[in-house]
N, C-alpha and C positions, 0 to 999 in steps of 0.2 A: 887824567894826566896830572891836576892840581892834586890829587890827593896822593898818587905814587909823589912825587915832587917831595911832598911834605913828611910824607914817611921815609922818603930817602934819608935824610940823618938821623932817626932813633934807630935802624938797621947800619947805618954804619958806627953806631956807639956800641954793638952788639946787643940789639935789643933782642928778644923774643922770636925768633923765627916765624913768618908767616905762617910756614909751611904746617907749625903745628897749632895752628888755633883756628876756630871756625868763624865761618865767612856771611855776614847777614847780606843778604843783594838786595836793590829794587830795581826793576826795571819799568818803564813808561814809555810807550807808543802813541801816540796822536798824529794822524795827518790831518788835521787843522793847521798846524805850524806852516803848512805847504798849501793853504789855501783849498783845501779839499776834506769833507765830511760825510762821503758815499763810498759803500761795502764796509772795507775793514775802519770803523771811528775812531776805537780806541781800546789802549788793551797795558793792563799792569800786572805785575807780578810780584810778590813778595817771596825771597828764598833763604834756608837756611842750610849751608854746606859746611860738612864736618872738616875735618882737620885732615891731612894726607897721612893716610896710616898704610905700616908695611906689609901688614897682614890683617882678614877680616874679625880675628879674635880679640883683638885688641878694641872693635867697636862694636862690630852684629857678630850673630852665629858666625862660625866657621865651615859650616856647610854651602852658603852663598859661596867660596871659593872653588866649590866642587863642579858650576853652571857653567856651561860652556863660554869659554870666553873671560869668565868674572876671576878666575885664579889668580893670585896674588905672589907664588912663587920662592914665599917664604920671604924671611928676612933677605935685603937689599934687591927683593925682585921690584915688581910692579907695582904703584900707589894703586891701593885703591881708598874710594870714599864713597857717602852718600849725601844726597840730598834733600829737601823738601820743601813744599811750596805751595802757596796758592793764586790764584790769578784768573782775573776778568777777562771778559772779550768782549766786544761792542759792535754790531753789526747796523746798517742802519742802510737805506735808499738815497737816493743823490739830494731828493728835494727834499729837506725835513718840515716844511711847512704842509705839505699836503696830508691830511688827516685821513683820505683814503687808501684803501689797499692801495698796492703799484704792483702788481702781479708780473708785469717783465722786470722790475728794477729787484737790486739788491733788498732780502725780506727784512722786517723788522725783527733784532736777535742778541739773545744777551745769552753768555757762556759764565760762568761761575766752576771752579774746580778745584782740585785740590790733587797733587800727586808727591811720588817718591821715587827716587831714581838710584841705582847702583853699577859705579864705573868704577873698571880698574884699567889702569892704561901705565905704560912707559914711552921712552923716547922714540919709540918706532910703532906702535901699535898701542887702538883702543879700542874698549867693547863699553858701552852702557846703556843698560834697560830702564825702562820705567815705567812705572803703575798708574796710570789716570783714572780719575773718578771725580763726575760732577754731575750737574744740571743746564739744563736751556729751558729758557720761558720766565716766569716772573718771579721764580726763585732767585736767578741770577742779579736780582737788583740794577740792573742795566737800566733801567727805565727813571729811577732814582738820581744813578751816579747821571746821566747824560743833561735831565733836565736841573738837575743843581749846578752843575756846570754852564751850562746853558740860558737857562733861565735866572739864576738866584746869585749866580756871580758873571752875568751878561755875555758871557763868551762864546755866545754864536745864537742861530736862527733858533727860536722857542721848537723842538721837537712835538712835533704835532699825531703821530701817526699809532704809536704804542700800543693802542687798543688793538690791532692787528698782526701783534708780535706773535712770530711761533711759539706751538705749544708746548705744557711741560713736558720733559723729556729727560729722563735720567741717562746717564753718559758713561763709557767705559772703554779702556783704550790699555793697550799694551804697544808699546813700540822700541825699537831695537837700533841703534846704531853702533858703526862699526869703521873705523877707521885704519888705514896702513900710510905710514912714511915710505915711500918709493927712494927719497935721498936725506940724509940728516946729516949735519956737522957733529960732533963732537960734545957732549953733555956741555962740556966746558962754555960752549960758548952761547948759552945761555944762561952765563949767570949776570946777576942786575947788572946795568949800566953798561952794555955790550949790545948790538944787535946780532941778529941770527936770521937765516931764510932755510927754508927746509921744502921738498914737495910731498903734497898725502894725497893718495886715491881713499873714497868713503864712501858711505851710505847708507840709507835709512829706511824702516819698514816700519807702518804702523798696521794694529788689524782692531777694530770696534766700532762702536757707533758713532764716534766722536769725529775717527778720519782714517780709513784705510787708503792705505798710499802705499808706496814702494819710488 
């Protein structure tokens, strides 16, 4: 919110258009904040998303347009863009001082990966895929990131148990999501400094080692 705020007046000098410049993201999950350091610990993400282009030829191949769903409709159809990213996961058992296995508690586990995604969507409909690829086990540096946190900048119980983290394990994942607007107002009335409410039915499929779901 501070940072829309701030960039509200060089967009109303006419600055630059958002729309056409890429976007670096981070994201940061920790439920420590909430008093809790068992199953999901902690998890970040670093992303870089391209600019909103009208057509796929102006960034990737133009054959991405051809995949079901990914079309782009030509000039003034559908944005599409791409992404890219990589990101930790941090698994861990309730008690972190216990150095033994805990074979019913959440396992000791560290996710490290790297993917690329390709969406193209307008004001009533979106499709976007995406390519995962990583590791589990001690490649993931999870055992590093938790106890430097932990231990060397004091911010929680010394994590005791590591030596019993799952093993390696190379990762691979395709997953699909797919969205529809059932009601939408009017393009209009999302532009800045306006609000808007809209309803969308969606849904998502993944298939690999990583996490098949539906």
């Amino acid at each position: 919110g501070l940072l829309a705020a701030a960039a509200w007046p060089a967009l109303a000098q006419g600055a630059k258009d958002p729309r056409t410049r890429h976007m670096v993201r981070f994201e940061f999950d920790n439920d420590t904040f909430i008093g809790s350091d068992d199953a999901f610990t902690a998890g970040w993400s670093l992303q870089l998303h391209s600019p909103m282009y009208d057509t796929w030829d102006e960034t990737a191949p133009a054959w991405i347009g051809s995949l079901p769903g990914l079309g782009d409709d030509g000039k003034g159809g559908r944005v599409v863009r791409w992404s890219v990213g990589i990101t930790q996961i941090i698994v861990s058992p309730s008690d972190l001082s216990i150095a033994e296995p805990q074979p019913d508690d959440s396992p000791w586990a560290g996710i490290l990966g790297i993917y690329g995604s390709l969406s193209s969507y307008d004001n009533r409909r979106l499709t976007a895929v995406q390519l995962y690829f990583g590791c589990m086990g001690p490649c993931s540096q999870a055992e590093d990131v938790q106890k430097f946190v932990h231990e060397d900048l004091g911010r929680g119980v010394p994590p005791k148990g590591w030596a019993n983290q799952l093993d390696t394990k190379i990762l691979g994942n395709v997953n699909l999501a797919r969205s529809y607007k059932l009601w939408a107002p009017p393009e209009s009335a999302y532009a800045p400094g306006r609000w808007a409410a809209d309803v969308a039915v969606g849904g998502q499929v993944g298939l690999g080692n990583f996490a098949t779901f539906a």
